[in-house]
KOLGU-4560 file (N, C-alpha, C; in nm, 3 decimals, padded with zeros to 5 digits):
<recs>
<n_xx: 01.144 n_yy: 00.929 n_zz: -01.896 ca_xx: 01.174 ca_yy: 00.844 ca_zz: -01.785 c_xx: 01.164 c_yy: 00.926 c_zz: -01.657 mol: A seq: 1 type: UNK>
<n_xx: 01.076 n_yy: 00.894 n_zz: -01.532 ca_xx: 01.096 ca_yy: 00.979 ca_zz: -01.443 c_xx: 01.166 c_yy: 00.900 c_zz: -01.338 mol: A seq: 2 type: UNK>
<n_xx: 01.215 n_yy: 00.990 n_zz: -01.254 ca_xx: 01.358 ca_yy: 00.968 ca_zz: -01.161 c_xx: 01.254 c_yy: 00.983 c_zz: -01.010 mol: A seq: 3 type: UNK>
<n_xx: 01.235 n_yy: 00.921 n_zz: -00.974 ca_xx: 01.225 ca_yy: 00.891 ca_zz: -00.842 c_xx: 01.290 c_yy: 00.933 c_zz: -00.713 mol: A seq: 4 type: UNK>
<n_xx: 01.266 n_yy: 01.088 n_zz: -00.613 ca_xx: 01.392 ca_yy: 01.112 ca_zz: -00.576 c_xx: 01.366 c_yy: 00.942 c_zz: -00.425 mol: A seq: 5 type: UNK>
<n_xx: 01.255 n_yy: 00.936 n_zz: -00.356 ca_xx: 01.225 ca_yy: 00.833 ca_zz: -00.257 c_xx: 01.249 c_yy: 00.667 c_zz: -00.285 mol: A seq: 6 type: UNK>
<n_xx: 01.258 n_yy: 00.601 n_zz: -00.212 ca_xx: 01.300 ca_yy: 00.480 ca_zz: -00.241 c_xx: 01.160 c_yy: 00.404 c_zz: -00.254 mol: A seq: 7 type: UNK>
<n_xx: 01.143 n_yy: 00.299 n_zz: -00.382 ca_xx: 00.980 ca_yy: 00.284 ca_zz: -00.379 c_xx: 00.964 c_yy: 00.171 c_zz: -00.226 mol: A seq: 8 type: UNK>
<n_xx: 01.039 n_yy: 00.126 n_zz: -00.168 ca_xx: 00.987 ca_yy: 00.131 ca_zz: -00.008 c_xx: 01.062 c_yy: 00.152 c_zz: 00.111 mol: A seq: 9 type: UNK>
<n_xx: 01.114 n_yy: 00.145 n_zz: 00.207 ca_xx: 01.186 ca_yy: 00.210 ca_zz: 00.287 c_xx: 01.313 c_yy: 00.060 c_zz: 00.344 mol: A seq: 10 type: UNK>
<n_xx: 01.430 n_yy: 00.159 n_zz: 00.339 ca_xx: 01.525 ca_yy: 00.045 ca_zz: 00.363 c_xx: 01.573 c_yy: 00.088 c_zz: 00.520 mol: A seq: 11 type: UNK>
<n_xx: 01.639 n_yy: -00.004 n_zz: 00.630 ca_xx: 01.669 ca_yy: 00.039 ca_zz: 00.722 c_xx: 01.805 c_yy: -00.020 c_zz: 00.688 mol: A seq: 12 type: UNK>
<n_xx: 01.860 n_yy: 00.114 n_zz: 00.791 ca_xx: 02.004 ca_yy: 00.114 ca_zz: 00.833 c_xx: 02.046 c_yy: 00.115 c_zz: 00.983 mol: A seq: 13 type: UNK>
<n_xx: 02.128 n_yy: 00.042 n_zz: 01.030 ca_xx: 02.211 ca_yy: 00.129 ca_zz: 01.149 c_xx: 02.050 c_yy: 00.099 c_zz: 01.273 mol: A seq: 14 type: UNK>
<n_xx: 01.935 n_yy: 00.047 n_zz: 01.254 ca_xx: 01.843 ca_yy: 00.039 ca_zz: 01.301 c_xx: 01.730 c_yy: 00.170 c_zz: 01.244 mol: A seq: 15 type: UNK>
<n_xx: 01.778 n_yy: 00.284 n_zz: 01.176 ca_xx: 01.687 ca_yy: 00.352 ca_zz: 01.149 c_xx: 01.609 c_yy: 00.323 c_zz: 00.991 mol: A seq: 16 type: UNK>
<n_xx: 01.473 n_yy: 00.387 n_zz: 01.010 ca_xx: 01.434 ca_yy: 00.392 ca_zz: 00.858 c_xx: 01.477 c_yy: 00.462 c_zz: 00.764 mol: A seq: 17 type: UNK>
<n_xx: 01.470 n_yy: 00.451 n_zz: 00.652 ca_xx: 01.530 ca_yy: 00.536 ca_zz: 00.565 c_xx: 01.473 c_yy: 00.528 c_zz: 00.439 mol: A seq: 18 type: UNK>
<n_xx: 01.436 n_yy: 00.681 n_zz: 00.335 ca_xx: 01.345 ca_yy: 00.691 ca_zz: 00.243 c_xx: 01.432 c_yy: 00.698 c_zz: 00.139 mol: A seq: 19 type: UNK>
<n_xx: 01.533 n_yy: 00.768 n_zz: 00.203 ca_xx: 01.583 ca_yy: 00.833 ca_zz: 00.043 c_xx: 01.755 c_yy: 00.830 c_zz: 00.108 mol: A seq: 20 type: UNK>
<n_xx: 01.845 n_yy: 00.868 n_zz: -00.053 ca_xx: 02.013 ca_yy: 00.847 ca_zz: 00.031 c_xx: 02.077 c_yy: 00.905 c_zz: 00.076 mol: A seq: 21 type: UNK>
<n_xx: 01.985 n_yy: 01.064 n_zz: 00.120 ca_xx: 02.024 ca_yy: 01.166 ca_zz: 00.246 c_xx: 01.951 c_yy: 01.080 c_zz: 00.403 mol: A seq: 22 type: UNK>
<n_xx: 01.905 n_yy: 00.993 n_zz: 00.411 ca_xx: 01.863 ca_yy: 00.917 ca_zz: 00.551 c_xx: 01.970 c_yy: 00.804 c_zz: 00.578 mol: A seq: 23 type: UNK>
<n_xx: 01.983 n_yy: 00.758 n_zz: 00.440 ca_xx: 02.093 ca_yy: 00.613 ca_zz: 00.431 c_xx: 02.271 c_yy: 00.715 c_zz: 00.472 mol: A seq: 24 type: UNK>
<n_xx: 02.259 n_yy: 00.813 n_zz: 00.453 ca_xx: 02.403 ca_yy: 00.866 ca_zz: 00.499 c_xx: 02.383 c_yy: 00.894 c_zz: 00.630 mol: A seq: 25 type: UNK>
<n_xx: 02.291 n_yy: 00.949 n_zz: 00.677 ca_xx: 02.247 ca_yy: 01.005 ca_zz: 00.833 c_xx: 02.267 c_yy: 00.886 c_zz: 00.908 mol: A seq: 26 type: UNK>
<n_xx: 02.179 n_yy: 00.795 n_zz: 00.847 ca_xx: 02.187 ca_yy: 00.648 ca_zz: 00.938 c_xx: 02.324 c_yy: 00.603 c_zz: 00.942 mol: A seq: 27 type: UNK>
<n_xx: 02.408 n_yy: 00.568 n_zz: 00.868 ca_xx: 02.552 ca_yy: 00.538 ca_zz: 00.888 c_xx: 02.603 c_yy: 00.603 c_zz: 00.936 mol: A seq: 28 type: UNK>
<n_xx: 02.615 n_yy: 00.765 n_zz: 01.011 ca_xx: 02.702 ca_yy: 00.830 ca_zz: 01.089 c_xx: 02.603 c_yy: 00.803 c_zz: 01.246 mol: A seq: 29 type: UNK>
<n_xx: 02.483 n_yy: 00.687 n_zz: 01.190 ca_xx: 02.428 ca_yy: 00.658 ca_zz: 01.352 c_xx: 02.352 c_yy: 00.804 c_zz: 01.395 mol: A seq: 30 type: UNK>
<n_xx: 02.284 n_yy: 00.921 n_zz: 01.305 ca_xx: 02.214 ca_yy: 00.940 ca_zz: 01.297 c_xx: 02.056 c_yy: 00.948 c_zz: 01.270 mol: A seq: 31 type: UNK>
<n_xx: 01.963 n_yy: 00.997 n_zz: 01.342 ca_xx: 01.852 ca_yy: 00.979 ca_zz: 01.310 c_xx: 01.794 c_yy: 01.017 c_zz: 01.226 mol: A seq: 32 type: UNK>
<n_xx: 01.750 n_yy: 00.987 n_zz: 01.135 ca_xx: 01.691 ca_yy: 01.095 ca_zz: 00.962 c_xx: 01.548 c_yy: 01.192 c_zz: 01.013 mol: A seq: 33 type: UNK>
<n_xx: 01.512 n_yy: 01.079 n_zz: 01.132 ca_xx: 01.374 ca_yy: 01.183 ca_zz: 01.152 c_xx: 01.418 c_yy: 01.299 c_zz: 01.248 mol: A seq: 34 type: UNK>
<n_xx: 01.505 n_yy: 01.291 n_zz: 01.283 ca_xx: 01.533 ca_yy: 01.361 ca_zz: 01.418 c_xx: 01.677 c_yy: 01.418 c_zz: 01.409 mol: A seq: 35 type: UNK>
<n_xx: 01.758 n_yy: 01.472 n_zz: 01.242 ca_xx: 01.892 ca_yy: 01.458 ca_zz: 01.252 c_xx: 01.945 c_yy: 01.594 c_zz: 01.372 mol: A seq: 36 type: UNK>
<n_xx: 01.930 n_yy: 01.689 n_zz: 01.389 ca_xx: 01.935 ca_yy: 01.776 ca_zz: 01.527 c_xx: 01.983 c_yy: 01.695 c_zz: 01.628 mol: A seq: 37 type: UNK>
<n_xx: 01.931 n_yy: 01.556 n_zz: 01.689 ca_xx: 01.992 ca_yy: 01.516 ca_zz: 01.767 c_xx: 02.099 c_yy: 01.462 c_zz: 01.763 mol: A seq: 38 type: UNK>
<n_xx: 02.165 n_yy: 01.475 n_zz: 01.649 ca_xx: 02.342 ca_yy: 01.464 ca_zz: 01.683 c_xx: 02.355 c_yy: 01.260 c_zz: 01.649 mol: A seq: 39 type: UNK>
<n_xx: 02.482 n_yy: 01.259 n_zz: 01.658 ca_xx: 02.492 ca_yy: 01.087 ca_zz: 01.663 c_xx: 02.442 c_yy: 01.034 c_zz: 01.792 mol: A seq: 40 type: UNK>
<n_xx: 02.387 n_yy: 00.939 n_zz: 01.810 ca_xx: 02.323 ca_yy: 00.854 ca_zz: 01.908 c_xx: 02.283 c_yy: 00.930 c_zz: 01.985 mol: A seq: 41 type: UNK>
<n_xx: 02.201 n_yy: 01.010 n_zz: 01.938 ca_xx: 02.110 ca_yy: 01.118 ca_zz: 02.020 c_xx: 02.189 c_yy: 01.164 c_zz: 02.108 mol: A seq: 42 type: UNK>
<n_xx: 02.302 n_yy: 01.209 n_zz: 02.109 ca_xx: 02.349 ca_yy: 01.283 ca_zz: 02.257 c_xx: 02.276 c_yy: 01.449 c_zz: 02.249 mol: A seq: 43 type: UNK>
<n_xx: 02.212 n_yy: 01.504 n_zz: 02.174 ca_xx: 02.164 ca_yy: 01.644 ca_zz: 02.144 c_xx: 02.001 c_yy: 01.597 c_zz: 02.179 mol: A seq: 44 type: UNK>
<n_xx: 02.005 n_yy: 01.496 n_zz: 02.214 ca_xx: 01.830 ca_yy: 01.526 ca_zz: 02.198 c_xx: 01.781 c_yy: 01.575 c_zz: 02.309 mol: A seq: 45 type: UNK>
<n_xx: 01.827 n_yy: 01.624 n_zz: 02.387 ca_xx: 01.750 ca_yy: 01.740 ca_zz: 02.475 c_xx: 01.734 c_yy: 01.826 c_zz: 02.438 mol: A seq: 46 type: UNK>
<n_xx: 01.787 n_yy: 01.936 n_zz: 02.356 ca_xx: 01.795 ca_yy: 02.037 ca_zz: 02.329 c_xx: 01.709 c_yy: 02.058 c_zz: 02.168 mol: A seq: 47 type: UNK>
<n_xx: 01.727 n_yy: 01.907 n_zz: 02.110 ca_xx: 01.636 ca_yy: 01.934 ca_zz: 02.026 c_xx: 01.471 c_yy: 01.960 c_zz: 01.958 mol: A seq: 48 type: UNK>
<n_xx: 01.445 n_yy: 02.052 n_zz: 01.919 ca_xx: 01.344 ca_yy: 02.134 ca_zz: 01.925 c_xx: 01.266 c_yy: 02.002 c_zz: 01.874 mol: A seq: 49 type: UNK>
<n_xx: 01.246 n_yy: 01.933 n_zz: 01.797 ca_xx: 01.220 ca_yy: 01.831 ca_zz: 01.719 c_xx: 01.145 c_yy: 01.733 c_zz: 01.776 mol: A seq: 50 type: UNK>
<n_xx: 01.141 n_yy: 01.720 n_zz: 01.906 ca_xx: 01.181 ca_yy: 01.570 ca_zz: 02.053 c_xx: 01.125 c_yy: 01.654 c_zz: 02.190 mol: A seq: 51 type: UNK>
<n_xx: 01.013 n_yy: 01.754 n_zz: 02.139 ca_xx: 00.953 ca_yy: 01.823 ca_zz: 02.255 c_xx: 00.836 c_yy: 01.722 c_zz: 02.317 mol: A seq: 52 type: UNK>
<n_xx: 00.837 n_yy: 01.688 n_zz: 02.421 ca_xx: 00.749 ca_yy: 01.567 ca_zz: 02.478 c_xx: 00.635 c_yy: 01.606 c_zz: 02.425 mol: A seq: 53 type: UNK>
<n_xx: 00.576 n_yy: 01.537 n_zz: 02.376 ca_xx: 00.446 ca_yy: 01.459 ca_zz: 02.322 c_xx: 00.351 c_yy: 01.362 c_zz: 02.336 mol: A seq: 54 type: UNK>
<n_xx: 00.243 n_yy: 01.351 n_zz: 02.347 ca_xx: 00.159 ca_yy: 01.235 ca_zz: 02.374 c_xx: 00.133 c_yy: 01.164 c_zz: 02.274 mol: A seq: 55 type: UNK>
<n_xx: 00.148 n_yy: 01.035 n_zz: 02.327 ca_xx: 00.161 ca_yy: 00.938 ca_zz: 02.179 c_xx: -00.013 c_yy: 00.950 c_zz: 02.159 mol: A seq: 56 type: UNK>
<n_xx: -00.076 n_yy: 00.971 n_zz: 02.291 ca_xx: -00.230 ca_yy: 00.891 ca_zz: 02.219 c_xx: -00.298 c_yy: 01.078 c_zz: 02.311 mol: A seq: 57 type: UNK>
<n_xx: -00.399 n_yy: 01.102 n_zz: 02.186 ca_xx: -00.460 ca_yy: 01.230 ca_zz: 02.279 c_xx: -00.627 c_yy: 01.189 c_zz: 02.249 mol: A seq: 58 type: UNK>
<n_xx: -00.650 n_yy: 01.200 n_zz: 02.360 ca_xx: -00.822 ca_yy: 01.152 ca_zz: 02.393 c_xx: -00.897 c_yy: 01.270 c_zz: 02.326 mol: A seq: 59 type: UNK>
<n_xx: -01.012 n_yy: 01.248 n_zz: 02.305 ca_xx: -01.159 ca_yy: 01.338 ca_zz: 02.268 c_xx: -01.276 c_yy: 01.320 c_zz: 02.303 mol: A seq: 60 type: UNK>
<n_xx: -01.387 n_yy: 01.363 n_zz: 02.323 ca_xx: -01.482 ca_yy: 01.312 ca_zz: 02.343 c_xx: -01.564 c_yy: 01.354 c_zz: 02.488 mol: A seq: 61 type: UNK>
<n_xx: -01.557 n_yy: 01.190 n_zz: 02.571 ca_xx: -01.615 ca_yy: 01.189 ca_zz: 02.728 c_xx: -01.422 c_yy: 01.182 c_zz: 02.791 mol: A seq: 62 type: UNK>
<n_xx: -01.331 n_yy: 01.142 n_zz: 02.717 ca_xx: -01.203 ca_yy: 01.083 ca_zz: 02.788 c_xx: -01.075 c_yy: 01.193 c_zz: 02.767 mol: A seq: 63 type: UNK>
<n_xx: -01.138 n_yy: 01.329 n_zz: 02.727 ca_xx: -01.048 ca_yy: 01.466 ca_zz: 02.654 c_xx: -01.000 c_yy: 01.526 c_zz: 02.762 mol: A seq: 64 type: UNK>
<n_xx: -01.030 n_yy: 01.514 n_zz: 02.905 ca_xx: -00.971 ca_yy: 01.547 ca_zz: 03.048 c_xx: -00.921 c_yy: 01.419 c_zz: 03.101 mol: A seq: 65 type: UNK>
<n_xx: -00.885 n_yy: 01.325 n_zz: 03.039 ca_xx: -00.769 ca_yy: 01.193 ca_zz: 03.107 c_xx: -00.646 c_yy: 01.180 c_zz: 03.059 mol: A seq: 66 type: UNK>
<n_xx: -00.583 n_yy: 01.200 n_zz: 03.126 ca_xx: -00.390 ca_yy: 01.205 ca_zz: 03.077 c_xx: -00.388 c_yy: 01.050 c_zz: 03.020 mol: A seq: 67 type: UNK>
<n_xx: -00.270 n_yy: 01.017 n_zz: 02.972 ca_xx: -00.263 ca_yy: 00.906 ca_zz: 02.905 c_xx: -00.218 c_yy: 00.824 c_zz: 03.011 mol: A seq: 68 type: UNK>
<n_xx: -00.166 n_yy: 00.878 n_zz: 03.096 ca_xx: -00.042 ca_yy: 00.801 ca_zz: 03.217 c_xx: -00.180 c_yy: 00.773 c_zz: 03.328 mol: A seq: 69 type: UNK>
<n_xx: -00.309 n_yy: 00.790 n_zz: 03.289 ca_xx: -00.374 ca_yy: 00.845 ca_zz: 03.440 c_xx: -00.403 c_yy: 00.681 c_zz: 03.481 mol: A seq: 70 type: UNK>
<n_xx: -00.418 n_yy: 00.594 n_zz: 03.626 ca_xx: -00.440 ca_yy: 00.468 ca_zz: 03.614 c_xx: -00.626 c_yy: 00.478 c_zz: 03.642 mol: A seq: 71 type: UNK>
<n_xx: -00.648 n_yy: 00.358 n_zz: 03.663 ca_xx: -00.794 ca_yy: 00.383 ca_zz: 03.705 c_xx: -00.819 c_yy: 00.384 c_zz: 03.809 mol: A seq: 72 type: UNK>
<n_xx: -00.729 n_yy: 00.375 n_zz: 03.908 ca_xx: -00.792 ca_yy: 00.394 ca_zz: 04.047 c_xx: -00.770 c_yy: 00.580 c_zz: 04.066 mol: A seq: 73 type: UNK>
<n_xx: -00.723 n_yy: 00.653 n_zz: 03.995 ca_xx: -00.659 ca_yy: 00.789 ca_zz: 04.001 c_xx: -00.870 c_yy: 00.914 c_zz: 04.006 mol: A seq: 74 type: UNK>
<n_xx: -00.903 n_yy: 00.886 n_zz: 04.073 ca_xx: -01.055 ca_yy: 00.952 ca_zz: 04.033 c_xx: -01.165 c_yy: 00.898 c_zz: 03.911 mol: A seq: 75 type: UNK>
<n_xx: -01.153 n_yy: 00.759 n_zz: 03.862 ca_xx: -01.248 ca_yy: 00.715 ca_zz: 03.791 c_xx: -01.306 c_yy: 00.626 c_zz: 03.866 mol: A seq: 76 type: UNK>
<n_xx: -01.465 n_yy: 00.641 n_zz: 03.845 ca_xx: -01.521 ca_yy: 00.561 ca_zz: 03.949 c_xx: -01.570 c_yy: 00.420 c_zz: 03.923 mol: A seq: 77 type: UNK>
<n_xx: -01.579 n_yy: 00.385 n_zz: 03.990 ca_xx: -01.651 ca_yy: 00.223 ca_zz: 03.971 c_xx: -01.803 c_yy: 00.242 c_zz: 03.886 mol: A seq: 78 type: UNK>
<n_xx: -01.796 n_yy: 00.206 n_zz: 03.792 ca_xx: -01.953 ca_yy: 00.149 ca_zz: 03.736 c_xx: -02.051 c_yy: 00.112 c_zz: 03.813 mol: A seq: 79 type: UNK>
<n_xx: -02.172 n_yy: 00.183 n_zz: 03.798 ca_xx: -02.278 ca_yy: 00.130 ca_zz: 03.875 c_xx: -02.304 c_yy: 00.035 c_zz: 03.823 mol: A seq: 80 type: UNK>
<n_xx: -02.452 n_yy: -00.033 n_zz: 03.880 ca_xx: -02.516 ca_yy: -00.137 ca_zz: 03.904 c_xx: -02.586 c_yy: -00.157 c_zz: 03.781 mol: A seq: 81 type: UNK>
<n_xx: -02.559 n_yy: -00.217 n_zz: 03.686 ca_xx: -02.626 ca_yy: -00.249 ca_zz: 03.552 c_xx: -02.522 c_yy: -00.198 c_zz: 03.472 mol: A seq: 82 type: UNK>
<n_xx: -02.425 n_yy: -00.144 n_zz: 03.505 ca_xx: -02.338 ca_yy: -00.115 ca_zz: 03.353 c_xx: -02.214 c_yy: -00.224 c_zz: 03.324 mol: A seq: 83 type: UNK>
<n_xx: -02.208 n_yy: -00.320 n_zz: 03.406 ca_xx: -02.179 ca_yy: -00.465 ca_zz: 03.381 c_xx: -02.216 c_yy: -00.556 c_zz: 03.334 mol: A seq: 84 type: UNK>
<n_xx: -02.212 n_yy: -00.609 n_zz: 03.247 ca_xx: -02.284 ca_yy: -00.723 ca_zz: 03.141 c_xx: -02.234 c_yy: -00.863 c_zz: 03.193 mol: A seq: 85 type: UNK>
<n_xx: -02.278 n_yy: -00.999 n_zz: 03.211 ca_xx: -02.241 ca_yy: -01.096 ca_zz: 03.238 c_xx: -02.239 c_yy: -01.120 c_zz: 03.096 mol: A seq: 86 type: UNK>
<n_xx: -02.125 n_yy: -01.226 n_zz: 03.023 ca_xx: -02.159 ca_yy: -01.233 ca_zz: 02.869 c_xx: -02.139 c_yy: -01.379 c_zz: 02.884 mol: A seq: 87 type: UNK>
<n_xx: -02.153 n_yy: -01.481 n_zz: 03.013 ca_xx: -02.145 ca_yy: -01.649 ca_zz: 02.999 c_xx: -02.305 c_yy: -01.666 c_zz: 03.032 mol: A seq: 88 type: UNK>
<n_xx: -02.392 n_yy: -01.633 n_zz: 03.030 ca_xx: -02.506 ca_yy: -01.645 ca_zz: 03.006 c_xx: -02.573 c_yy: -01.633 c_zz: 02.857 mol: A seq: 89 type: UNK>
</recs>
């Protein structure tokens, strides 16, 4: 018989996810399982190494020098003349 230490799908608690019943205890003291360093209701999460700012989305390519925050009026230029498609024709 094998023992399963993960839950075969993820239960939430307290609002967090949880895999296994070291996350389901974290979550009831209102800890984060992904992030337990930050203390109950994150009051540590500055300091935690864990929660170092990150970019949710990182470009490659032609778009690998555009911040994620950048808007389009910030140095991207207007499209020339033919790189507009009318598509109601």
């Amino acid at each position: 018989m094998a023992v399963s230490v993960d839950y075969p799908s993820p239960v939430w608690v307290n609002g967090f996810q949880c895999r296994n019943c070291t996350d389901v205890d974290l979550a009831k003291k209102h800890i984060d399982p992904a992030h337990p360093q930050s203390g109950p209701f994150n009051v540590d999460a500055r300091s935690d190494p864990t929660r170092l700012a990150q970019n949710a989305v990182s470009f490659g390519g032609r778009l690998a020098g555009i911040t994620a925050g950048a808007s389009a009026s910030s140095g991207a230029s207007a499209p020339g003349a033919g790189a507009l498609v009318d598509i109601s024709a």
